[in-house]
C-alpha positions in Angstrom: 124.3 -17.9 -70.7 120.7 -16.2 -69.2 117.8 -17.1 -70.8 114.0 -16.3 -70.2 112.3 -19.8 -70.0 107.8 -19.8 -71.0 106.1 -22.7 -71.0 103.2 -22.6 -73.6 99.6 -23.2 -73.2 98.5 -27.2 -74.0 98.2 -27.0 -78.2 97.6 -30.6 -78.9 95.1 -33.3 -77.7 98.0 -35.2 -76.2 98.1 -32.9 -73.9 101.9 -31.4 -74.8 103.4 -28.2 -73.9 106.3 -26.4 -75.9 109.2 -24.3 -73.8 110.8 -21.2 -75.2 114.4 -20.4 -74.3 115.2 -16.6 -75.3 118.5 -15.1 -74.3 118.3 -12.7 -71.6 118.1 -9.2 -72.7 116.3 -6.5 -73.4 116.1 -7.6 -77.6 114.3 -10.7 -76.3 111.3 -11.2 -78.3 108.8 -14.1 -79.1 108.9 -14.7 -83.0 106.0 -14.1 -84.8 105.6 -17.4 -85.7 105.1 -18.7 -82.3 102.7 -15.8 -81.0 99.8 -17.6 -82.1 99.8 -19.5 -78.1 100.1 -18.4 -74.9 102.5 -18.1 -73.4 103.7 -18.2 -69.5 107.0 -16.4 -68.2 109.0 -19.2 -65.8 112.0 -16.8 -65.2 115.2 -16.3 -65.8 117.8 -18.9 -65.5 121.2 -20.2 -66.9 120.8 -22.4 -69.7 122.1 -25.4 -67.7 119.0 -25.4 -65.9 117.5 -29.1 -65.3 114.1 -27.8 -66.4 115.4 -27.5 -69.7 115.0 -30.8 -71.8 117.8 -29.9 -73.7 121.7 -29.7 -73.3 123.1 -26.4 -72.7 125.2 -26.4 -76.0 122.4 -27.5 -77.5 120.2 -24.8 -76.3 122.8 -22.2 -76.8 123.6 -23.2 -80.9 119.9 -22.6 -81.4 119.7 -19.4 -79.9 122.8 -18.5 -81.7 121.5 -19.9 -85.1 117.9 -19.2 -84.9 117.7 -16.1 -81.6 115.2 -18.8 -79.8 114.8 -22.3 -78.9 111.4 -24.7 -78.9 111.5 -27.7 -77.1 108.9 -30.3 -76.3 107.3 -31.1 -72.9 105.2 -34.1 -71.7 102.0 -34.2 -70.9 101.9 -32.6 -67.4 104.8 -30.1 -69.1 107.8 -31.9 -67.9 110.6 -32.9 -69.8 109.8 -36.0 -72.3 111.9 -39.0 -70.9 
C-alpha cells in the first residue's frame, strides 16, 4: 500500500517525535485532532518501508480502522528500539 509518511515537530521534553502514515491519495488528510503540531512531509513510500516503526499489517489495519496511523519516534526521531 502507498502512504504519505510526516514526522512531527518535538512535542515533549523527552525530546520525542510522532510519525503519521496516511494512505496515498488525494482524500489524504491530517485529522483534526492531530493539527495542533507541525508537521513535516517525508514522502511517499510503501508501507514496508524500514522507516516505519511499525509492521506493515500493522500499519495497514490502522489505516483501515482509523484512515491514519501515529507512531512513536526516539529522541533524534528514529524508531524506538
Amino acid at each position: 500500500m502507498r502512504v504519505k509518511l510526516y514526522v512531527s515537530e518535538v512535542q515533549d521534553r523527552a525530546g520525542k517525535a510522532q510519525m503519521l502514515v496516511l494512505q496515498d491519495g488525494p482524500s489524504a488528510a491530517i485529522p483534526l485532532r492531530l493539527q495542533d503540531r507541525e508537521w513535516r512531509l517525508l514522502g511517499t513510500t510503501a508501507t514496508s518501508d524500514h522507516r516505519i516503526p511499525a509492521t506493515a499489517a500493522a500499519v495497514e489495519a490502522a489505516l483501515r480502522r482509523d484512515g491514519h496511523c501515529v507512531l512513536e519516534l526516539g529522541v533524534d526521531g528514529s524508531a524506538p528500539d
